[in-house]
N, C-alpha and C positions, 0 to 999 in steps of 0.2 A: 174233117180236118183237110185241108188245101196240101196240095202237094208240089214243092217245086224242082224243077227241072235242072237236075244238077249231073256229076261226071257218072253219078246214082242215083234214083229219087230220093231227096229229101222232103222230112216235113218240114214241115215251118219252125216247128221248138226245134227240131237239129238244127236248121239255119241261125234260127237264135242261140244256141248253146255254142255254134263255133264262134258267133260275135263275141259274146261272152268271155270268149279266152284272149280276146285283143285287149290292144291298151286302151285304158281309159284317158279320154280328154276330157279335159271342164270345159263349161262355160264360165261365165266371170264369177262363179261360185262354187267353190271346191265341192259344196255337195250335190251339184249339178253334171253330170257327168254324160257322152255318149260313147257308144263302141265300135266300131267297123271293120266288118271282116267284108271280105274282098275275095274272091274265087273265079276262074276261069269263064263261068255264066250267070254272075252275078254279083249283089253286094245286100248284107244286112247292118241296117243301122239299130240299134238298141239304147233305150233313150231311159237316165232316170233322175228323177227328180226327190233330193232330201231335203229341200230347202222347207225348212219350218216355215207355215204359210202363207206360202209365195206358192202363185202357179207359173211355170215355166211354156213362155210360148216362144217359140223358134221358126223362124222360114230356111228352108233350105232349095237353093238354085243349083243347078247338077245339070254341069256338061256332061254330056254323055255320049257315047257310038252303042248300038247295040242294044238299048236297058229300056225294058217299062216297070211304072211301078205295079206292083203285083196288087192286087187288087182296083188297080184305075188305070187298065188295060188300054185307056184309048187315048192315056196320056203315052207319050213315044217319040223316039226323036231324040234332035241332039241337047233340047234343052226342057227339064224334067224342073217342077216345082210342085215340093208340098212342104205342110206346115204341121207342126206338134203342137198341143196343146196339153199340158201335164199335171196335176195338181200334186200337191206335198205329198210326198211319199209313195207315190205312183211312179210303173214305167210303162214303156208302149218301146215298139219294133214295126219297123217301118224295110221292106223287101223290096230291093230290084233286081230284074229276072233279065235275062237276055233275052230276047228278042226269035233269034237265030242264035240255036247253041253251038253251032258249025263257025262260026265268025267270033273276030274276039270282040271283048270288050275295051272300053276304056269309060275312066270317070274322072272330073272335077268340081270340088265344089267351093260356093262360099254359103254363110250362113249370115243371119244378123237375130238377135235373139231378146226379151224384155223377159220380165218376173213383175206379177202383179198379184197386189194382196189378195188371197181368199177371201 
């Protein structure tokens, strides 16, 4: 299990467990949902998809200072892109790490997102 660099070590299910307790937003389908928590060296997105079958694909663009994504280490910089790919009743979590936990962060993003039959 991967360990990320927080005000403590956390694992990666604690990062996801504090996403967890943020608000959900939808996509253009109420049972399409993602969560973001947001913390002083870092951010977790958590992704899920209840759309009876339909898979959920998403690109996400992410201003950033500070943040890689945590397993695609040599992506970094101030402009960060990945993509989900989800099928019905699936979720996935997607981690960005600070860089320099000494320095802050900041984030912005946009997304654009489709659903395509199973």
């Amino acid at each position: 299990m991967s360990r990320i660099t927080h005000d403590h070590l956390l694992t990666e299910d604690e990062f996801v467990v504090k996403a967890l307790k943020a608000e959900k937003r939808e996509f253009s389908e109420p049972d399409a949902t993602y969560q973001l928590h947001v913390s002083t060296v870092g951010c977790c997105f958590y992704f899920v998809n209840n759309v009876e079958g339909k898979t959920l694909n998403a690109e996400f663009k992410i201003n950033a200072t500070n943040l890689e994504i945590v397993g695609d280490e040599g992506q970094s910089g101030e402009q960060l892109l990945f993509n989900v790919s989800i099928p019905s009743g699936e979720s996935c979590h997607k981690i960005l790490a600070a860089v320099n936990r000494r320095e802050t962060i900041s984030i912005g993003m946009s997304y654009s997102h489709s659903f395509a039959d199973e």
